[in-house]
C-alpha positions in Angstrom: -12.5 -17.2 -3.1 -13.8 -14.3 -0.8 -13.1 -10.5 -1.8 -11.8 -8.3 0.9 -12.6 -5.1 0.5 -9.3 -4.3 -1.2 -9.4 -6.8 -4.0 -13.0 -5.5 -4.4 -11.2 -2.2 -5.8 -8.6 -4.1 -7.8 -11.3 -6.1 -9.3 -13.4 -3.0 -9.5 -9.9 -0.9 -11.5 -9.7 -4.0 -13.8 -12.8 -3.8 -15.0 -12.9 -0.1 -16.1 -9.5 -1.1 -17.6 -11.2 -3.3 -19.6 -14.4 -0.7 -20.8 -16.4 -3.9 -19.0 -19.2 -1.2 -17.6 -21.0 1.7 -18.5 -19.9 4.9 -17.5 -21.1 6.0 -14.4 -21.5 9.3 -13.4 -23.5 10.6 -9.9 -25.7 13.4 -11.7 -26.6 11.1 -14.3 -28.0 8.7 -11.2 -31.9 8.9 -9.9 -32.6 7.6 -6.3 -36.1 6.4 -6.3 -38.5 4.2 -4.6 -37.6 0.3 -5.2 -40.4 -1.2 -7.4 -41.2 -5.1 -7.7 -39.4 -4.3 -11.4 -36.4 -3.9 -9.6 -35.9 -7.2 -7.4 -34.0 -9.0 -10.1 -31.0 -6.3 -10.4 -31.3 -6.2 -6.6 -30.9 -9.9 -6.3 -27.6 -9.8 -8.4 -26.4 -7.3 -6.5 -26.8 -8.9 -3.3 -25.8 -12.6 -4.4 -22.4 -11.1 -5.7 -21.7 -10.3 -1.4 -22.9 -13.3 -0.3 -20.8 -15.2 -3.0 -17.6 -13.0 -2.5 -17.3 -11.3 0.4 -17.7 -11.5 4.1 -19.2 -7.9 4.3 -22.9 -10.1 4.8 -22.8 -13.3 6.6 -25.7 -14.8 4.3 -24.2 -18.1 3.2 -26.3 -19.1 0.2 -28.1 -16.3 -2.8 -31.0 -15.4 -2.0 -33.8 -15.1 -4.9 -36.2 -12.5 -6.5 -39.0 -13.8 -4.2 -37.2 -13.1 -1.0 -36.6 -9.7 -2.0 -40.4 -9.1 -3.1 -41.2 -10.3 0.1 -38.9 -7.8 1.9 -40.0 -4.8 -0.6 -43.7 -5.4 0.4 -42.9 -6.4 3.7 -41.0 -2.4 4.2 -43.6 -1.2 2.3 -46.8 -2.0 4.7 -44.1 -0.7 7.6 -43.6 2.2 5.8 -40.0 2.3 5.9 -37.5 3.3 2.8 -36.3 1.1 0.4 -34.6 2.9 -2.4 -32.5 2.4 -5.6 -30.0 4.6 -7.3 -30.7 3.8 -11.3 -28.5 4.9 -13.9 -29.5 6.7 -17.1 -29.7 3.1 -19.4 -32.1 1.5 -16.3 -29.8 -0.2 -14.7 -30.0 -0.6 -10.6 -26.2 0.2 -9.4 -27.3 0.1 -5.6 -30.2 -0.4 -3.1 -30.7 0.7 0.7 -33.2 0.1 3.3 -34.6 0.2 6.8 -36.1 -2.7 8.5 -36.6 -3.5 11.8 -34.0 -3.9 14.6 -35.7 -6.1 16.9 -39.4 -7.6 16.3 -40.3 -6.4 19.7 -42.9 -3.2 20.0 -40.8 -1.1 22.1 -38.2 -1.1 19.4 -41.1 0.2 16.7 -38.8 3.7 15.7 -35.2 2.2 15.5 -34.3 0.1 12.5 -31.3 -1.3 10.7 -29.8 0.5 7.4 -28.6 -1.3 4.6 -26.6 -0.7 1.8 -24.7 -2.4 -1.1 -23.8 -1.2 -4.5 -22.6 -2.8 -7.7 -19.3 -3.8 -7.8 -19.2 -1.0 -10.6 -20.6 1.8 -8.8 -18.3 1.9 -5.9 -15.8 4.7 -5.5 -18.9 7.2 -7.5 -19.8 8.6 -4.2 -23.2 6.7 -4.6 -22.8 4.9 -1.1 -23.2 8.6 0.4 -25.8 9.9 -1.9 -27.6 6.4 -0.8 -27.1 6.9 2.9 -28.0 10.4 3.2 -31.4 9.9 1.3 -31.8 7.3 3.5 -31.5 9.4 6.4 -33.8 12.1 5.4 -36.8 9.5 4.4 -36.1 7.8 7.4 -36.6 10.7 9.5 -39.6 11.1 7.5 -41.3 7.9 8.4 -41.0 8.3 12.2 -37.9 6.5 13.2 -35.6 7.3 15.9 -33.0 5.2 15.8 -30.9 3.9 12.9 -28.1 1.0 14.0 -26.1 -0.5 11.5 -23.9 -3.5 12.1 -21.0 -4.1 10.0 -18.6 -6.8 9.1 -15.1 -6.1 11.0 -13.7 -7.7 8.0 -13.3 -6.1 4.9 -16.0 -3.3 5.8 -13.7 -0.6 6.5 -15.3 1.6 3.6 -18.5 0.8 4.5 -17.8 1.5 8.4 -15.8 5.2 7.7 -19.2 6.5 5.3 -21.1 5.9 8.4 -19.1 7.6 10.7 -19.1 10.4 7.6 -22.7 11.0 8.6 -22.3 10.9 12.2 -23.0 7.5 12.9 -21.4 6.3 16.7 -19.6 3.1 17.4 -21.5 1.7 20.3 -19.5 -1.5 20.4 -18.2 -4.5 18.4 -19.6 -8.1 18.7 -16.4 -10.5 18.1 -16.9 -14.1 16.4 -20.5 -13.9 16.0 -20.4 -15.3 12.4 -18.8 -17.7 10.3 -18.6 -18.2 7.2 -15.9 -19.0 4.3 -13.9 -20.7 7.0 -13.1 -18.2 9.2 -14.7 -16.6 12.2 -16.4 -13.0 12.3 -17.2 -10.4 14.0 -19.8 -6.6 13.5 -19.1 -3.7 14.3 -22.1 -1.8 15.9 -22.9 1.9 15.2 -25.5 4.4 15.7 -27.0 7.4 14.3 -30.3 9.7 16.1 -32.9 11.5 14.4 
């Protein structure tokens, strides 16, 4: 069954009830370049969404190669893909850029990405995430950066956004289905 984003935090408080996780704490966390070593973790992290949530509308896991793929693929663009590690190695989140459209005139405006460990939410690492983000972005020429957001279940994801002065531009209803139910994004925008 699908998390929203509030049985995500229930989940999330049951689990530290439980000592199931490794302390996490935000100075203890380095954001760094994502290497090939890291597309297993990266992988888990992203199947756990696409298993239980509606926050990606990718209906079946994707695997290790598809993210190598990606990683080189950003690489050779030369656009950010990060991770936050913790102290014992482990990946607790991953952002990118990639592309918003394939078409030239669209070269400097891309599409962020974030998603954390189940673990790792409510740390504050969504923001440290975002806001490196940002900066390396800026860095490698873009413009533009759009994200596009689940209206379901999001919420937290949509308001961190907004935190860093990201617009709404508009919101696409039903454009997805998945788990049964029809979906929609919500559309927001940040300039460099």
């Amino acid at each position: 069954m699908p998390l929203d984003s509030e049985s995500r935090w229930r989940l999330v408080k049951l689990l530290k009830a439980k000592g199931a996780q490794e302390e996490i704490t935000v100075e203890a966390i380095e954001l760094r370049a994502a290497t090939a070593e890291d597309a297993k973790q990266i992988t888990e992290i992203y199947n756990y969404y696409v298993i239980n949530s509606v926050v990606t509308f990718d209906i079946e896991k994707t695997t290790e190669k598809t993210w190598l793929e990606k990683l080189e693929y950003l690489k050779g663009l030369g656009l950010p893909f990060i991770v936050a590690q913790s102290a014992s190695g482990n990946i607790l989140g991953f952002a990118y850029v990639a592309p918003w459209r394939a078409k030239a005139a669209y070269k400097r405006t891309v599409e962020d990405t974030i998603y954390l460990r189940p673990a790792a939410i409510g740390k504050r690492l969504g923001t440290r995430l975002l806001s490196e983000l940002i900066v390396l972005s800026k860095a490698a020429g873009v413009r533009e950066i759009v994200a596009v957001i689940s209206d379901k279940g999001a919420d937290p994801s949509i308001a961190l956004h907004e935190a860093f002065g990201f617009k709404r531009q508009g919101h696409l209803a039903k454009v997805g289905f998945k788990f049964n139910r029809w979906l929609g994004t919500v559309l927001l925008q940040k300039s460099l």
